[in-house]
PDB file with one MODEL, atoms N, CA, C and O in Angstrom:
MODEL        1
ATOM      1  N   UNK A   1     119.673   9.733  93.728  1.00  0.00           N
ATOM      2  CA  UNK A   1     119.908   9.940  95.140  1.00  0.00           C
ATOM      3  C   UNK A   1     121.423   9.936  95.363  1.00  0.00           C
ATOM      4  O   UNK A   1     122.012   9.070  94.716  1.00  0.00           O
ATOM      5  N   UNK A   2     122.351  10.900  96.317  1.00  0.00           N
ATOM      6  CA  UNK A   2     122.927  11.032  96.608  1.00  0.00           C
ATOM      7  C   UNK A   2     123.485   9.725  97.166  1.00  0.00           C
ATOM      8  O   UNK A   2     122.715   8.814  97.468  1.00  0.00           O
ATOM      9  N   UNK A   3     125.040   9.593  97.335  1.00  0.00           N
ATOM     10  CA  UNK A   3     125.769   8.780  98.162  1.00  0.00           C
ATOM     11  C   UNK A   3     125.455   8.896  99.792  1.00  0.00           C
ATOM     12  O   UNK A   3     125.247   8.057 100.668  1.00  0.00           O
ATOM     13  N   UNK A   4     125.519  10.252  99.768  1.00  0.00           N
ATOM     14  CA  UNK A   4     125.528  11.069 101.443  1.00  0.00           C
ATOM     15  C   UNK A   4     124.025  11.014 101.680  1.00  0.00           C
ATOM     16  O   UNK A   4     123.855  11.521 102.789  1.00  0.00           O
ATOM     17  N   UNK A   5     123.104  10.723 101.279  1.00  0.00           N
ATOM     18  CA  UNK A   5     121.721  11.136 101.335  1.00  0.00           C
ATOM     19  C   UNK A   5     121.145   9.674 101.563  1.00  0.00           C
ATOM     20  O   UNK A   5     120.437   9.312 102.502  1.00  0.00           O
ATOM     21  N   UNK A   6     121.548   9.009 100.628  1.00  0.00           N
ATOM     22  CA  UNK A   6     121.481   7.341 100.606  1.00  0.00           C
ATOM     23  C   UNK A   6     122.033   7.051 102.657  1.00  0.00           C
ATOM     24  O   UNK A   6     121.538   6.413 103.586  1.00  0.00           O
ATOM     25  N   UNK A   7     123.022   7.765 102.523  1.00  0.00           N
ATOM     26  CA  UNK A   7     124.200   7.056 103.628  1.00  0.00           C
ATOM     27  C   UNK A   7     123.375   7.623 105.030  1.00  0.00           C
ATOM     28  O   UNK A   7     123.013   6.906 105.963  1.00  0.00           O
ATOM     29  N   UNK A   8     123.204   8.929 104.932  1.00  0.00           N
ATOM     30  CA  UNK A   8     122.132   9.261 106.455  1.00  0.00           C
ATOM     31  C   UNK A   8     120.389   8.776 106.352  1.00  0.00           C
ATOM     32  O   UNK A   8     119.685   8.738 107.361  1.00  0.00           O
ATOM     33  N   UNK A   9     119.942   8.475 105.155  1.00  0.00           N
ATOM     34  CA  UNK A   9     118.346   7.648 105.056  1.00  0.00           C
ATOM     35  C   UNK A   9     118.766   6.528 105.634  1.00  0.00           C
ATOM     36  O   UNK A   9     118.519   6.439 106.837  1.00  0.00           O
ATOM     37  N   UNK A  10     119.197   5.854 105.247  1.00  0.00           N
ATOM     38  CA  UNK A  10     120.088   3.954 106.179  1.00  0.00           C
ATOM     39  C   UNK A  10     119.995   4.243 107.340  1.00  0.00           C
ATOM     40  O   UNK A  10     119.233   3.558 108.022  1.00  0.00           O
ATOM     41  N   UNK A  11     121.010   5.771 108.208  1.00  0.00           N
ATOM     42  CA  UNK A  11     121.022   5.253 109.462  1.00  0.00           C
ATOM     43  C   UNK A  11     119.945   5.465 109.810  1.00  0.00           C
ATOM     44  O   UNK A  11     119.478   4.628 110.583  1.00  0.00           O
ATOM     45  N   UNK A  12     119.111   6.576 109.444  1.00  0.00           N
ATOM     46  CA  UNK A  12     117.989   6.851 110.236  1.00  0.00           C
ATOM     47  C   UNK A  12     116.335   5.514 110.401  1.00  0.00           C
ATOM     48  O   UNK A  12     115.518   5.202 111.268  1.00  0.00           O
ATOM     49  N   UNK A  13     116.725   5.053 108.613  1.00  0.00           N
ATOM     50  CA  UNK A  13     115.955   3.883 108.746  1.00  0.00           C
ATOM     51  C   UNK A  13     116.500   2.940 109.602  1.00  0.00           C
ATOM     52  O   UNK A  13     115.600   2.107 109.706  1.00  0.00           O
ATOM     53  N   UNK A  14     117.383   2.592 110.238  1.00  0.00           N
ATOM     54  CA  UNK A  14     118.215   1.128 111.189  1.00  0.00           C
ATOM     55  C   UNK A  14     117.485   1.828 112.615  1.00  0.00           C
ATOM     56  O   UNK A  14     116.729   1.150 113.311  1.00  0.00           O
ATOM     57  N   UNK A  15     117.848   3.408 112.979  1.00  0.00           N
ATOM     58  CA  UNK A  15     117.426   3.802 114.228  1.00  0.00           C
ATOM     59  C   UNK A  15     115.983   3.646 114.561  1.00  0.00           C
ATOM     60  O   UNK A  15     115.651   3.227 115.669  1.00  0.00           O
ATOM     61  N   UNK A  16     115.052   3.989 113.584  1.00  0.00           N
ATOM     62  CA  UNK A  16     113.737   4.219 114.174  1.00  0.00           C
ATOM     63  C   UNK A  16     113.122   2.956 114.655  1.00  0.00           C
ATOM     64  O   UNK A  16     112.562   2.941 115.752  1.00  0.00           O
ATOM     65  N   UNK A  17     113.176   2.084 114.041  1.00  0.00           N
ATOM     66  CA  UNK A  17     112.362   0.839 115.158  1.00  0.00           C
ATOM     67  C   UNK A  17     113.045   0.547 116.629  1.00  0.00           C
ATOM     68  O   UNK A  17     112.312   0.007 117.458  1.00  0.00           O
ATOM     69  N   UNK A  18     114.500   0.890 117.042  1.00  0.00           N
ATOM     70  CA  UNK A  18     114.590   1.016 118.497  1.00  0.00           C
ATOM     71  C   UNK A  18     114.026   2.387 118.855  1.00  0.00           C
ATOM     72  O   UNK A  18     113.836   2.551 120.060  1.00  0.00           O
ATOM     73  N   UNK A  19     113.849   2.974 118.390  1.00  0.00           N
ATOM     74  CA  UNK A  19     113.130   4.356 118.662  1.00  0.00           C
ATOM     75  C   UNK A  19     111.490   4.379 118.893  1.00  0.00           C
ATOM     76  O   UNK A  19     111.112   5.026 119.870  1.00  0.00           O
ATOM     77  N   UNK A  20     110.800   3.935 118.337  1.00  0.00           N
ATOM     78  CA  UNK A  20     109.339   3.286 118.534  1.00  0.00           C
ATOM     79  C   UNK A  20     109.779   2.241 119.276  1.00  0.00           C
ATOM     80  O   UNK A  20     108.616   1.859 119.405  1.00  0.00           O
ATOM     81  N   UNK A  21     110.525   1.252 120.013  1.00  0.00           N
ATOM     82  CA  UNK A  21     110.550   0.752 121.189  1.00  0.00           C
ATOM     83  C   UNK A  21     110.580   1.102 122.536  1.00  0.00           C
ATOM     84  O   UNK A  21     110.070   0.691 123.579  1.00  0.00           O
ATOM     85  N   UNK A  22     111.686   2.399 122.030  1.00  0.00           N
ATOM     86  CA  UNK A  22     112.014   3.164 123.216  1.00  0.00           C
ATOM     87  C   UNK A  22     110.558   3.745 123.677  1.00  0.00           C
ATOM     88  O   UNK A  22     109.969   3.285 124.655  1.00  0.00           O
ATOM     89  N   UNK A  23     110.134   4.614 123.016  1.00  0.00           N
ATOM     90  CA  UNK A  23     109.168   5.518 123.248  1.00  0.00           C
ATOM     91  C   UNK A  23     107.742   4.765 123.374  1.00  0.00           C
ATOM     92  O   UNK A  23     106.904   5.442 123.971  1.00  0.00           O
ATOM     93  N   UNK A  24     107.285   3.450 122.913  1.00  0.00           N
ATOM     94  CA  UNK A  24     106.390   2.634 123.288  1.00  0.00           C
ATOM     95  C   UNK A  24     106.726   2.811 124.637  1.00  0.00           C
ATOM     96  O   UNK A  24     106.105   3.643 125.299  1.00  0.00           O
ATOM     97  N   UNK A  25     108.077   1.807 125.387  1.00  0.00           N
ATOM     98  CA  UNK A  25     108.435   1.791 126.510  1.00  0.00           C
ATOM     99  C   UNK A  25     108.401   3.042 127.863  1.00  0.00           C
ATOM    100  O   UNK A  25     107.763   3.031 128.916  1.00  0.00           O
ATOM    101  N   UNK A  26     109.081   3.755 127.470  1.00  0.00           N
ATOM    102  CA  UNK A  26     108.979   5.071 128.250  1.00  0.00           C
ATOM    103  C   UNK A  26     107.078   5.765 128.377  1.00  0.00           C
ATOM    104  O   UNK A  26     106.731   6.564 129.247  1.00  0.00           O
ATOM    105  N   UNK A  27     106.255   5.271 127.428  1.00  0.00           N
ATOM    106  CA  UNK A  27     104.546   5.176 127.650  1.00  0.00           C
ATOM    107  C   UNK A  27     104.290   4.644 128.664  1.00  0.00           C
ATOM    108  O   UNK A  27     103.737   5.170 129.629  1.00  0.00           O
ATOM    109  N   UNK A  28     104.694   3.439 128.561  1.00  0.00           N
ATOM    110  CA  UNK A  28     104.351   1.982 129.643  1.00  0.00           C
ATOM    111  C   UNK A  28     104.654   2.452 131.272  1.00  0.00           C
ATOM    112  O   UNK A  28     103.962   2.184 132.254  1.00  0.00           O
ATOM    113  N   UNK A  29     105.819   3.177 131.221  1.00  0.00           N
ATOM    114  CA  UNK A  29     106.399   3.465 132.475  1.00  0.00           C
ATOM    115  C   UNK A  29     106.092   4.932 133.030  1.00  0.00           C
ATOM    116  O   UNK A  29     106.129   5.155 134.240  1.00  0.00           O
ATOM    117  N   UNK A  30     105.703   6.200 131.829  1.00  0.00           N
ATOM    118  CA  UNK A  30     105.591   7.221 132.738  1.00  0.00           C
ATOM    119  C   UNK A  30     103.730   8.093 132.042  1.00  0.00           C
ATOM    120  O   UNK A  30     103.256   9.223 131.923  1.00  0.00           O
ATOM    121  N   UNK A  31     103.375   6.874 131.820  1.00  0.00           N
ATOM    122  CA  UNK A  31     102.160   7.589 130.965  1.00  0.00           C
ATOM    123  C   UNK A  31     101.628   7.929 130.313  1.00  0.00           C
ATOM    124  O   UNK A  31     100.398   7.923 130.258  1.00  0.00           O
ATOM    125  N   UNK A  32     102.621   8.481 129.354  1.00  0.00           N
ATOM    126  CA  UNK A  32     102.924   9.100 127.868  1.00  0.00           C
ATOM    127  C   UNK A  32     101.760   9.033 126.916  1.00  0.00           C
ATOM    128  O   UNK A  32     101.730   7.973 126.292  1.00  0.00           O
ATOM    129  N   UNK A  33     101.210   9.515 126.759  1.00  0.00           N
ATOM    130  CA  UNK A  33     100.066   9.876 125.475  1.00  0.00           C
ATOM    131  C   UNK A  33     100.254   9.066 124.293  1.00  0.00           C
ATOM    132  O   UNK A  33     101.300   9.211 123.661  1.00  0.00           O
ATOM    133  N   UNK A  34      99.065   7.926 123.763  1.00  0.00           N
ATOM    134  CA  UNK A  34      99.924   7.956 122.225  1.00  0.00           C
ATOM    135  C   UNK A  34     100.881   6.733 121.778  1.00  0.00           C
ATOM    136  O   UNK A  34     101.233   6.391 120.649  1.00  0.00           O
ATOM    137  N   UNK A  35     101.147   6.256 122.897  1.00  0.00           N
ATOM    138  CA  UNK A  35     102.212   4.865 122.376  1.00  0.00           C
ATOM    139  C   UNK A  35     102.212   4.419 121.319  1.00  0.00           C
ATOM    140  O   UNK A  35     103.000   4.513 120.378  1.00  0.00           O
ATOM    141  N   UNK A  36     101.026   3.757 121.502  1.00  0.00           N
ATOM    142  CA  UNK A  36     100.971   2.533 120.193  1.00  0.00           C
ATOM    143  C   UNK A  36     100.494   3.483 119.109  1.00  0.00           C
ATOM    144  O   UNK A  36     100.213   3.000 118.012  1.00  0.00           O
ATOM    145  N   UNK A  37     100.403   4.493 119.268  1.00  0.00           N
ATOM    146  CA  UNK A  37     100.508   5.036 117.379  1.00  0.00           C
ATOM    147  C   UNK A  37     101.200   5.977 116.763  1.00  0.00           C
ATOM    148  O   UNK A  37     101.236   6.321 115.582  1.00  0.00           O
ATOM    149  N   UNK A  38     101.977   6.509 118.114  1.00  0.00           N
ATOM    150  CA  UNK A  38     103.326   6.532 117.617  1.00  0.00           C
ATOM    151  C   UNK A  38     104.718   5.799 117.660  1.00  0.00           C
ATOM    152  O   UNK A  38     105.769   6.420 117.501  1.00  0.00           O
ATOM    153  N   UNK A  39     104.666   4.447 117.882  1.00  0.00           N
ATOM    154  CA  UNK A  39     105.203   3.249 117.901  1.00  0.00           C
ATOM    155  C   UNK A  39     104.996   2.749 116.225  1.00  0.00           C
ATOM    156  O   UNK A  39     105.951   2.426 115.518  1.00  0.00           O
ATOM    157  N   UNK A  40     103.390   2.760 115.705  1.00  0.00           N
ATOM    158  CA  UNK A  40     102.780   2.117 114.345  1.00  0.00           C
ATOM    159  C   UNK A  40     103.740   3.205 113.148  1.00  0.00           C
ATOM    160  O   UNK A  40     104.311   2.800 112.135  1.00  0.00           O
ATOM    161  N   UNK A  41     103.673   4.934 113.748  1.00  0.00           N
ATOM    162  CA  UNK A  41     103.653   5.200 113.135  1.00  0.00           C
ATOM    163  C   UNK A  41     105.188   5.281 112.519  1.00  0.00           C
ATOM    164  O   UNK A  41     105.416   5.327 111.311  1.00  0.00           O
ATOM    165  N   UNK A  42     106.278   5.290 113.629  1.00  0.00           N
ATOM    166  CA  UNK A  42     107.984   5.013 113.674  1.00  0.00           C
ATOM    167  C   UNK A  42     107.919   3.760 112.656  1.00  0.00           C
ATOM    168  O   UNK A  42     108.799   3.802 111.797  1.00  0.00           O
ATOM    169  N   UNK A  43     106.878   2.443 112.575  1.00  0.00           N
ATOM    170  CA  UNK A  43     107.514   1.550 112.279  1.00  0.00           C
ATOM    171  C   UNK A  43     106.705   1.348 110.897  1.00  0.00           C
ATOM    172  O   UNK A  43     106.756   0.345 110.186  1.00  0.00           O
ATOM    173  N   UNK A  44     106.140   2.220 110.726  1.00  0.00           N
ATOM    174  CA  UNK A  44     105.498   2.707 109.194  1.00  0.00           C
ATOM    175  C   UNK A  44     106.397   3.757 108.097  1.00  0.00           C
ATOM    176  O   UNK A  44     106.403   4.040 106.899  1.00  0.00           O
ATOM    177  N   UNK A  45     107.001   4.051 109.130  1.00  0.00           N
ATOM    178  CA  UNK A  45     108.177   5.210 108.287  1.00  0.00           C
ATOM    179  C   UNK A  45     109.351   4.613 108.091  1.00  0.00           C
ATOM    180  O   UNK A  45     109.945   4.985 107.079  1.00  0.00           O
ATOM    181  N   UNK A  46     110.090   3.457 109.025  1.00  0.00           N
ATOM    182  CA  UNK A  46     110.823   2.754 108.510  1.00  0.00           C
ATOM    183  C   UNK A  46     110.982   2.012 107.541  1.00  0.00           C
ATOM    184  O   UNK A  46     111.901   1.918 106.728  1.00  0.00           O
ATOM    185  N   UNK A  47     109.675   1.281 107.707  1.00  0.00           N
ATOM    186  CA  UNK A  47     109.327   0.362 106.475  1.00  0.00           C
ATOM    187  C   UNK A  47     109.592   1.092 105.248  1.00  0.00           C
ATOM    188  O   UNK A  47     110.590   1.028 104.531  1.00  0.00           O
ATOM    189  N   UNK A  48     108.800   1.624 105.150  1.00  0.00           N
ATOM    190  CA  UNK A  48     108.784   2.982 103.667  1.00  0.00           C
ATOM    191  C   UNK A  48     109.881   3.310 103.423  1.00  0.00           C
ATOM    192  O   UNK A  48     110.224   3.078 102.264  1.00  0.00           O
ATOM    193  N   UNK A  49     110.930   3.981 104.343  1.00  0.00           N
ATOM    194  CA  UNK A  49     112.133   4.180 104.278  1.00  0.00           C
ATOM    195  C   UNK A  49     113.414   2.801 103.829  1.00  0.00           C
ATOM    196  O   UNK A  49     114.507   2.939 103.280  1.00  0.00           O
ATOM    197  N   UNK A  50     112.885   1.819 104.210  1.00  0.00           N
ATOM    198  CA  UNK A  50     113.717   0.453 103.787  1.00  0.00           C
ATOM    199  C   UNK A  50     113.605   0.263 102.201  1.00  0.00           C
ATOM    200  O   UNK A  50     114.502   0.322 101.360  1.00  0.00           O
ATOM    201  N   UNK A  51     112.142   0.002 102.034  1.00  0.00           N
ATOM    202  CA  UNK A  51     111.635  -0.340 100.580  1.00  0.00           C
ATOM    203  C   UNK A  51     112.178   0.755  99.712  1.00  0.00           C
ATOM    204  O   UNK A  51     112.431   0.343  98.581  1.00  0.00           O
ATOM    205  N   UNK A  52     112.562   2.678  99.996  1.00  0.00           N
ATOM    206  CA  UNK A  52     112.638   3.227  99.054  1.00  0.00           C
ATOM    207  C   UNK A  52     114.260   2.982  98.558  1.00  0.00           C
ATOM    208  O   UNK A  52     114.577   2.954  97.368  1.00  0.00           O
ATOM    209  N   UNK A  53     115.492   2.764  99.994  1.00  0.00           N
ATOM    210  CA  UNK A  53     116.242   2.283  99.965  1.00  0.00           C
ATOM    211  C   UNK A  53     116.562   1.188  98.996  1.00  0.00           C
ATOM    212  O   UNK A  53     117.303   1.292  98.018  1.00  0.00           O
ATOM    213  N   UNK A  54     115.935   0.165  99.377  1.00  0.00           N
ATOM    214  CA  UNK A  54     116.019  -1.071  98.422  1.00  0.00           C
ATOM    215  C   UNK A  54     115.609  -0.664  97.209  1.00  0.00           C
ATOM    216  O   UNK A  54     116.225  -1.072  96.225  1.00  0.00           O
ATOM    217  N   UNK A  55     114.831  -0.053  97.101  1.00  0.00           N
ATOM    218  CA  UNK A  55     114.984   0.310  95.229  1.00  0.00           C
ATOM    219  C   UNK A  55     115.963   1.238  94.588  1.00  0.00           C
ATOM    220  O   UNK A  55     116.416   1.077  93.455  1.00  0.00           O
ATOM    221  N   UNK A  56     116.266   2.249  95.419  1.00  0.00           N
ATOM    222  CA  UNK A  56     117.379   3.096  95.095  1.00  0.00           C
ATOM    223  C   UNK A  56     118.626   1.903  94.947  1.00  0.00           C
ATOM    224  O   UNK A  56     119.174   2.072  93.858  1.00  0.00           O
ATOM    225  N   UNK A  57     119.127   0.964  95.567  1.00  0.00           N
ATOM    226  CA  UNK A  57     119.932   0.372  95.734  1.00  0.00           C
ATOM    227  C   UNK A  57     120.250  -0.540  94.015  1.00  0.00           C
ATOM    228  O   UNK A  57     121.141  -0.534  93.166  1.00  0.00           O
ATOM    229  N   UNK A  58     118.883  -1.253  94.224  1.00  0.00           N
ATOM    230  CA  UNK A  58     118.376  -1.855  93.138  1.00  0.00           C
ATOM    231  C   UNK A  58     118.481  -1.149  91.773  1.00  0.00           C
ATOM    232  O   UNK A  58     118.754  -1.800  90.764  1.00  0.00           O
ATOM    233  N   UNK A  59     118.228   0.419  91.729  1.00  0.00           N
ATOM    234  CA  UNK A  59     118.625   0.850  90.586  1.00  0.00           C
ATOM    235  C   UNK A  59     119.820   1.012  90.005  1.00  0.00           C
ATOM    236  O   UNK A  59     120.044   0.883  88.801  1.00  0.00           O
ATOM    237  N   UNK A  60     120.980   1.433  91.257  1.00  0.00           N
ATOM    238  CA  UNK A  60     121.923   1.837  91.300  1.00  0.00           C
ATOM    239  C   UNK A  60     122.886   0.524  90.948  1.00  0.00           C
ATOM    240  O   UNK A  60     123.664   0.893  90.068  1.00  0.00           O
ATOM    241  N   UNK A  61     123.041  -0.352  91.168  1.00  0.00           N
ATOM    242  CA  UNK A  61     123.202  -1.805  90.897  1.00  0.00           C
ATOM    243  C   UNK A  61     122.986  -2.407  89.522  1.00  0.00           C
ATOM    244  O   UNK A  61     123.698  -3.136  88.831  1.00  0.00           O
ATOM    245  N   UNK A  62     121.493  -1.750  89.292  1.00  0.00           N
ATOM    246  CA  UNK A  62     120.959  -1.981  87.738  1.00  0.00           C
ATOM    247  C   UNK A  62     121.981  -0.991  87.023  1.00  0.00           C
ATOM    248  O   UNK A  62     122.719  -1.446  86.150  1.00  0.00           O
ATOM    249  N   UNK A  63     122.043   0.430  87.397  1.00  0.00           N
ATOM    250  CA  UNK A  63     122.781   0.950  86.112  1.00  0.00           C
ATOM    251  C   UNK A  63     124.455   0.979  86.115  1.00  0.00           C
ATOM    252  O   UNK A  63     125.119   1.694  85.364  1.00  0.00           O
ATOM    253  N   UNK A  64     125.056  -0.032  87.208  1.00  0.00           N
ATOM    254  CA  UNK A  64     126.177  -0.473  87.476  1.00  0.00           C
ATOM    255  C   UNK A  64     126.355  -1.143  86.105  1.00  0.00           C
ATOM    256  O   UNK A  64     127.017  -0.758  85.142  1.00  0.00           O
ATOM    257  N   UNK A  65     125.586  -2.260  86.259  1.00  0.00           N
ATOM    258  CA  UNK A  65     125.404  -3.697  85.393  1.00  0.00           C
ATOM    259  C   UNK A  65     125.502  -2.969  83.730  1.00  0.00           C
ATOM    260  O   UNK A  65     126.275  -3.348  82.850  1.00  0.00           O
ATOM    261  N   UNK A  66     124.659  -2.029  83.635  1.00  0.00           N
ATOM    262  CA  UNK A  66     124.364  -1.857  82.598  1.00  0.00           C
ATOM    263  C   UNK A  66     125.845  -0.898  82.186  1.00  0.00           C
ATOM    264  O   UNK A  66     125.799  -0.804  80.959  1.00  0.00           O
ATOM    265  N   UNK A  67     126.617  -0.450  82.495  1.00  0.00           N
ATOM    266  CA  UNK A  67     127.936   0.330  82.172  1.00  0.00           C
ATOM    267  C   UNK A  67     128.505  -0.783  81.536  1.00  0.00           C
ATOM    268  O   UNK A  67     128.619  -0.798  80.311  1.00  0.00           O
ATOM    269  N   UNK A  68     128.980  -1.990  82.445  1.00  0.00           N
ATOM    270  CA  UNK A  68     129.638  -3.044  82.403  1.00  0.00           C
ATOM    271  C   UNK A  68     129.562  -3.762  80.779  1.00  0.00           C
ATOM    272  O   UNK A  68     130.421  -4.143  79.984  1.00  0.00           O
ATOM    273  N   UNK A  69     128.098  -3.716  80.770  1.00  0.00           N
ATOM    274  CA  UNK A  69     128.044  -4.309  79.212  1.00  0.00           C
ATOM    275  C   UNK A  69     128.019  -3.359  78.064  1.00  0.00           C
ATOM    276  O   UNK A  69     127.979  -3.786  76.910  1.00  0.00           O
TER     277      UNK A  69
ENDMDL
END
């Protein structure tokens, strides 16, 4: 994975759970079709998006280590 690819997956994983807040919210107030599962589903794609992060990270770290020695 890219540096730049790594660097816009992060922001977009940090944005989406205020984003499934927002849009839960804006349901609550004007009606909106769908909230809570597209709220589940923002905060199902983050997740996924964190964990693939953290392993990319984790590898990248691993084959740091491994130059070193």
């Amino acid at each position: 994975m890219s540096n730049k690819l790594y660097d816009v997956l992060n922001k977009i994983q940090r944005w989406l759970p205020s984003l499934g807040i927002f849009y839960l919210a804006m349901c609550q107030i004007w009606e909106l079709p769908y909230g809570n599962e597209i709220n589940e589903t923002i905060v199902a794609v983050a997740t996924l998006l964190a964990t693939t992060l953290e392993i990319a990270t984790s590898n990248y770290l691993k084959k740091g280590a491994d130059k070193d020695e």
